[in-house]
N, C-alpha and C positions, 0 to 999 in steps of 0.2 A: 504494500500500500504506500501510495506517497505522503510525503508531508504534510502538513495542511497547506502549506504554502506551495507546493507543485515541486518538481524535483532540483536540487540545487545542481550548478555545477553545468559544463560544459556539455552543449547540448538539451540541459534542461529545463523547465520551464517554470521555473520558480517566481514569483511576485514579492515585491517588496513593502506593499499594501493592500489588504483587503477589504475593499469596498463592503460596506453592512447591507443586509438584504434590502430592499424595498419593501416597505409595509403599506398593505393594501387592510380596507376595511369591507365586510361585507356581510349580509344575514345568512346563518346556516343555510337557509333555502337556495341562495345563488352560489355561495361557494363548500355546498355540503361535505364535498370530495376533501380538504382538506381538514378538517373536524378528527380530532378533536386539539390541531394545533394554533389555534387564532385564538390569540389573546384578549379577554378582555379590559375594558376601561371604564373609570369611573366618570369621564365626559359623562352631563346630559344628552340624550338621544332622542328626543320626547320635544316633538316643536320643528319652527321653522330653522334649519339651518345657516347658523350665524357666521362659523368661521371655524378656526383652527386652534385648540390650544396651544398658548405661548409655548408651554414646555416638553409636551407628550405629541403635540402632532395631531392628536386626537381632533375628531370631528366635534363641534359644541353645538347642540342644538337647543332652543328657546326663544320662549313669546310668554306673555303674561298669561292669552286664553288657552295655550296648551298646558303650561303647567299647572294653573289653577282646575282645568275640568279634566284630565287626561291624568299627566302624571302626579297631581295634588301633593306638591311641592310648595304651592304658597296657598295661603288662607284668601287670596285678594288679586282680583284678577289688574294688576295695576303696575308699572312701572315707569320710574322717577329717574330720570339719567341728567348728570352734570357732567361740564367738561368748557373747556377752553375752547372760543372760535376753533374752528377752521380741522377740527381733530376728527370730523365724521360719525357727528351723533347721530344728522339727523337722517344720514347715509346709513346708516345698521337699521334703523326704527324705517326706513324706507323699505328696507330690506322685509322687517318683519311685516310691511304691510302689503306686499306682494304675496310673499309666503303664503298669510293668513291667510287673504283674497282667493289664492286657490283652493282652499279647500272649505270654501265657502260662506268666511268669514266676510260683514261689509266694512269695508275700512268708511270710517267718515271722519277729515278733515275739515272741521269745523271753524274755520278762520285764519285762512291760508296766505299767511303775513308778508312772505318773499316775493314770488310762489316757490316753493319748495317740492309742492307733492303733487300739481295740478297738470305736467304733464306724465308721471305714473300713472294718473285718474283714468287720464284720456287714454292712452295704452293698454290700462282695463278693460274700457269700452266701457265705464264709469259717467259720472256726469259731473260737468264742472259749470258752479255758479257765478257770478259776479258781481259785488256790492261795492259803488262807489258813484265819486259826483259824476251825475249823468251817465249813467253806464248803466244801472241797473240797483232796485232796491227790494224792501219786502215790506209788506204788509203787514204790520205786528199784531192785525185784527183779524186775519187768515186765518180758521183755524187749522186750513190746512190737511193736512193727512189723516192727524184725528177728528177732523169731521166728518172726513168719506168715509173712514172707518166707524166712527159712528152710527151714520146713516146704515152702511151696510151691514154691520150688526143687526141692529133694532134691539126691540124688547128693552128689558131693565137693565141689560151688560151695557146696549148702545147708549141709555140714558146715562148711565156713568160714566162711561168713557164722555159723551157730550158733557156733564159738568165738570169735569177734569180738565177741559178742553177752555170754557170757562174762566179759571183759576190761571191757565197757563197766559190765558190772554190777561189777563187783570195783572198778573205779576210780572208781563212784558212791560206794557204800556210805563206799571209804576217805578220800574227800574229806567226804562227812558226821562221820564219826570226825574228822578232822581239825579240822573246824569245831567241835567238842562241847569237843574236847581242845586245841583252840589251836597245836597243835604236829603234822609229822605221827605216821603208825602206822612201828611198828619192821617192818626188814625179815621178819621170823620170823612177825607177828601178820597181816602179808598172804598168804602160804603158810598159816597156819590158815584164815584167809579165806576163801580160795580153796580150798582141799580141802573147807572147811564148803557154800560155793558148791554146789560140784560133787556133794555126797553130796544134798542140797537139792533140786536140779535134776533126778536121775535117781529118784528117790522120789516127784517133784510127777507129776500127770497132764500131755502136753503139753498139754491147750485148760485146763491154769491155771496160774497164778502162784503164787510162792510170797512171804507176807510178810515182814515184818522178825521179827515174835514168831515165827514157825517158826523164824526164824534162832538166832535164842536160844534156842530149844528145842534145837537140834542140838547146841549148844555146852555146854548143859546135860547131854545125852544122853551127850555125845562117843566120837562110832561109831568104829570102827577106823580109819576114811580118814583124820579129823581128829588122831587120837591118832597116827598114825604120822610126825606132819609136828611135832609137839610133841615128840618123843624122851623121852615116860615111860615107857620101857621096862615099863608095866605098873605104873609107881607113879601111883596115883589120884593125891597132893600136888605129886609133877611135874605133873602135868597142869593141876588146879587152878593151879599157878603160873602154867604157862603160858601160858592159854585167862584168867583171872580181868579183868585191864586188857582186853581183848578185848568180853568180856561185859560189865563195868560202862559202856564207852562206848556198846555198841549201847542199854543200858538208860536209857542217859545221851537218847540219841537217842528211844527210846518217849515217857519220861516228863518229860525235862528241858527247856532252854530250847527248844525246836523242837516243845514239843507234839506233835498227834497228826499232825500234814501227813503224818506217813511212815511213820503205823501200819498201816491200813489199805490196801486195795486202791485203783486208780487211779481217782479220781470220773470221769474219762472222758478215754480214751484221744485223741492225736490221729490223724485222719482223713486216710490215706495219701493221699487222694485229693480233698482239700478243697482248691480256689482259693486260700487264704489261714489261715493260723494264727496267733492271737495267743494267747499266755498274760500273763492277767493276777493281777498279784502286788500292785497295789495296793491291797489290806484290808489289808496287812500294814505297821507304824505304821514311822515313815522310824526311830526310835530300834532296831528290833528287827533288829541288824545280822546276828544269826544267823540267824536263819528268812530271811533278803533272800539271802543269799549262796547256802541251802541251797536253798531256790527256785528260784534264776536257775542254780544248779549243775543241779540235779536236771531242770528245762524244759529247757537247751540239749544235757544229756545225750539225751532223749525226742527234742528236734527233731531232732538230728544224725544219731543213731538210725533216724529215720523217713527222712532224708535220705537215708542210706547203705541202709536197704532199698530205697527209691527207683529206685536204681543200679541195685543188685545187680537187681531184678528187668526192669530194661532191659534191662541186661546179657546177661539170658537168652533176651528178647526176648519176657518177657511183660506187660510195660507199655510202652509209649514213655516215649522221655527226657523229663526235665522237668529244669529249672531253677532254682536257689532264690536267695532273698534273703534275708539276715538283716536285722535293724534291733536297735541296740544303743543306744539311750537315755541318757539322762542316766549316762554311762559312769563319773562320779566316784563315784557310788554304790554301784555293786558292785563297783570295783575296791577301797576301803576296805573292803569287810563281809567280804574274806578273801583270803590269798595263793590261793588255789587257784582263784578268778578269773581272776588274773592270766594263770596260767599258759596258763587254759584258752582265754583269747581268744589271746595269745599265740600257742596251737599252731592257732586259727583262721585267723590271720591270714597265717600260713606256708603254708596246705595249702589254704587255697579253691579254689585252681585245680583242684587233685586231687579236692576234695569237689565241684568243680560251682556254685557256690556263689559270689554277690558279697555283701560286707558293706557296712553304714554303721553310724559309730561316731561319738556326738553327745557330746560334753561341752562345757565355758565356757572354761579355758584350760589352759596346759600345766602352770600351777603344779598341776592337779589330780592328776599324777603326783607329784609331788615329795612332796606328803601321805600318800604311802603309806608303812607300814612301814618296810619295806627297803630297803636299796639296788640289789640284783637286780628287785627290784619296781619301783622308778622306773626302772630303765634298759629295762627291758622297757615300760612304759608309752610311756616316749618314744617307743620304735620302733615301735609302730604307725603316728607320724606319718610316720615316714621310709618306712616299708614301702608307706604308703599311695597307691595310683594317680592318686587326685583327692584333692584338700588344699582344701576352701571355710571361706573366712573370712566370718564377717560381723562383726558392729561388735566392735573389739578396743582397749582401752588400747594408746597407744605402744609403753609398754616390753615389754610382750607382745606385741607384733608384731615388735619388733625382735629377740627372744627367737625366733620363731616365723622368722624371715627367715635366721637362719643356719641352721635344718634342712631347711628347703624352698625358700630363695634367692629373696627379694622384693627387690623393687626399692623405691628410694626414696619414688617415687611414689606405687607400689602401699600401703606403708607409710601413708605419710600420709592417699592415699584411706581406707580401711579405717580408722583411726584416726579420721576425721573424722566416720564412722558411730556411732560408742559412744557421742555428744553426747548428752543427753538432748533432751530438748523444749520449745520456749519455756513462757514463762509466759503461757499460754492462757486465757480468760476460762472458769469454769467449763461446761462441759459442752459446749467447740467441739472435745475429744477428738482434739488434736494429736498427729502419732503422733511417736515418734523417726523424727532424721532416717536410722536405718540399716537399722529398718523394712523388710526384705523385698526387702535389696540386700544382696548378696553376689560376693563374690572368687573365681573357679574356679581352683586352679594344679594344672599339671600337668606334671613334672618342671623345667625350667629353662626349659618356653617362658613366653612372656607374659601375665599374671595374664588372665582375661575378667571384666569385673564385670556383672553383671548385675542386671535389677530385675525382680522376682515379685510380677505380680497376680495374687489367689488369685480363685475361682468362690466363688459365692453356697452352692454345695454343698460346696465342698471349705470355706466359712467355717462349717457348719452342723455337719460332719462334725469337725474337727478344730480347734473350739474349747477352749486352754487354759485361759480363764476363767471354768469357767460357774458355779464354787463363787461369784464376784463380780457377775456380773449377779443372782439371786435376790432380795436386800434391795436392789438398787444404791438409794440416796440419792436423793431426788429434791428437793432444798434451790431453793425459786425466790430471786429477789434479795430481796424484801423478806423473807422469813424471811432472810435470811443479814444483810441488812440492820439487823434488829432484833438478831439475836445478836450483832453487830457491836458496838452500839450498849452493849448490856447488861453486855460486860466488856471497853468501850472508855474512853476518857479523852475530855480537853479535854470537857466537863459534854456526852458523849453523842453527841460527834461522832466519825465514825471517825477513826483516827489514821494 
């Protein structure tokens, strides 16, 4: 027999290095033939395929709704990912919204800031909305998906679902007024609200909608429903008092900083029954924190809405179940453009399980809570982290991680890995386009077990589809050496030599 290494010596064919096998991974069913020698690994395997472990090779697979309904790995279909620009959060969470999508999940981007995910949607064969000046707005009086579903219910389930439907309108409208007026509406001006609502509603044909200016009209009009919830005992200046802050906000809201987004009727409805939903709110300029809030309020009210019809008519057993995903974006955004944000992801974040429903919630780091407002409002921000099922870091400053390790209990280690990711990039010869080194390696934790890191190579298609920089390719630079050389030269020293 020969050596391991092949036979020495003249003539023979000895090797000086031996190359390690190639590891291949696959289910007994395809490669049964060699069984019982394939090694197992403690990779998750359960979910959409993320990437490679950092250290084993190993395949990693994971989503919030796989492993909450499937491998029940977390208590909470939900994950909370931090990380420095540019490092490919929202490239992985893209990832898992393809994934999902296939196997029947509906991803909905409900407020799609960049656009980030709205040519994914379309790639779907999804729908994409558009809310901005002049372009297209919504109805915050629609009721939309759960009215149809309503109607087509019937009986006492459709009557419910219709006063659900109700409520959802009444706490659009008041979170709108909120935003106009900075402050919320007095308990008294939501009872006129709501009786205006209702008088509104039984006046409208059901196959329409009613708008915001009909709304004003009524309050103008003020029928007896409205006036009985006001206590003017029949004095017209009681009334006027009462109904007056009422009317100047909704007018505030026609005319004032929110423009017409919310004058008219719905420029298009979203589609109960479409693969995928993005509403995009990017025409609308990063300074114009009202109309961002009013938007991202007004879309997750529609999406949720359409959500909960979703149900309701499973329920009844005239659609099959389906399953959603939210995607929440650059999260530091709209949690600044208004408390009523806050509150609203807040009671998402509580209730997914009951709504059906996995999120993902992308922001830079946890000081992005701390910038808000309030102090009710930063301590509610926080807990998303802690509520949250999967917790992915990628490239993070120290003391943000160290910050980030007493909420979600990192290890030293894992600290320092993660940390060593936010390095920028050497000093690269023009146009060798070094990436950072944190680059599309990422942290998974999930509760107190052992951080996974992992490394994401994206597809030629998923690089085509969810390119963040395409505002910078257009003009990109095209400087050879000797132009840069001459310009060098031109407002260089030592008589024109570089310095």
């Amino acid at each position: 027999m020969p050596p391991p290494r092949g036979w020495p010596g003249p003539g023979g064919g000895e090797v000086a290095n031996l190359d390690p096998p190639t590891m291949w991974r696959a289910t007994t069913v395809q490669a049964c033939g060699l069984w019982p020698f394939a090694a197992g690994s403690s990779a998750p395997m359960t979910g959409v395929p993320l990437g490679q472990h950092l250290y084993t090779g190993a395949t990693v697979c994971g989503d919030p709704l796989s492993w909450f309904t499937r491998a029940h790995y977390i208590s909470n279909p939900s994950l909370f990912m931090l990380g420095m620009p540019g490092l490919g959060k929202s490239t992985l969470v893209n990832r898992m919204l393809i994934g999902l999508a296939a196997t029947g999940v509906v991803p909905l981007v409900l407020g799609d800031l960049k656009p980030d995910y709205a040519d994914t949607v379309r790639a779907l064969g999804g729908q994409v909305l558009s809310i901005g000046r002049g372009m297209g707005g919504i109805n915050v009086l629609d009721p939309g998906a759960m009215g149809t579903a309503a109607r087509r219910i019937g009986g006492e389930a459709g009557r419910v679902l219709a006063s659900e439907t109700h409520g959802r309108v009444l706490n659009m409208v008041a979170a709108l007024i909120t935003i106009v007026r900075d402050h919320p509406m007095e308990d008294h001006e939501q009872s006129v609200l709501s009786a205006a609502l209702h008088h509104l509603r039984e006046r409208t044909p059901p196959d329409q909608a009613p708008l915001l200016p009909d709304l004003v009209r009524v309050l103008a009009e003020g029928p007896d429903r409205v006036r009985a919830v006001t206590l003017d005992r029949g004095d017209e200046t009681r009334y006027r008092n009462a109904v007056d802050p009422l009317h100047r906000s909704l007018l505030g809201i026609l005319d004032g900083p929110l423009g017409d987004t919310f004058a008219s009727g719905t420029s298009t409805r979203i589609n109960i029954n479409a693969p995928a939903v993005c509403v995009d709110i990017s025409r609308i300029g990063e300074s114009d924190t009202q109309l961002t809030a009013a938007a991202m309020l007004a879309a997750w009210s529609d999406g949720l809405g359409t959500v909960a019809a979703s149900h309701a008519l499973a329920d009844a057993g005239l659609t099959p179940r389906r399953w959603f995903f939210t995607v929440l974006d650059e999260l530091w955004r709209p949690l600044r453009a208004a408390s009523g944000i806050v509150d609203r992801i807040d009671a998402l974040t509580r209730l997914n399980r009951s709504l059906g429903l996995g999120d993902a919630k992308i922001t830079h780091t946890l000081k992005d809570a701390e910038a808000l407002g309030t102090n009710a409002d930063r301590v509610k921000a926080r807990g998303f982290v802690e509520r949250a099922g999967m917790v992915v870091c990628a490239g993070l400053p120290r003391q943000e991680m160290e910050e980030l390790g007493q909420v979600v209990g990192l290890s030293r280690r894992e600290i320092e890995l993660v940390s060593s990711w936010s390095s920028p990039p050497g000093w690269a010869a023009y146009g060798d386009r070094e990436e950072p080194p944190g680059r599309g390696r990422f942290l998974i934790k999930v509760g107190g077990r052992p951080g996974i890191p992992i490394k994401v190579a994206i597809t030629d298609t998923e690089r085509h589809l969810h390119d963040t920089n395409k505002r910078w390719q257009a003009n990109e630079p095209t400087i050879d050496t000797m132009s840069a050389l001459d310009l060098t030269k031109r407002s260089g020293t030592n008589g024109g030599r570089t310095a």
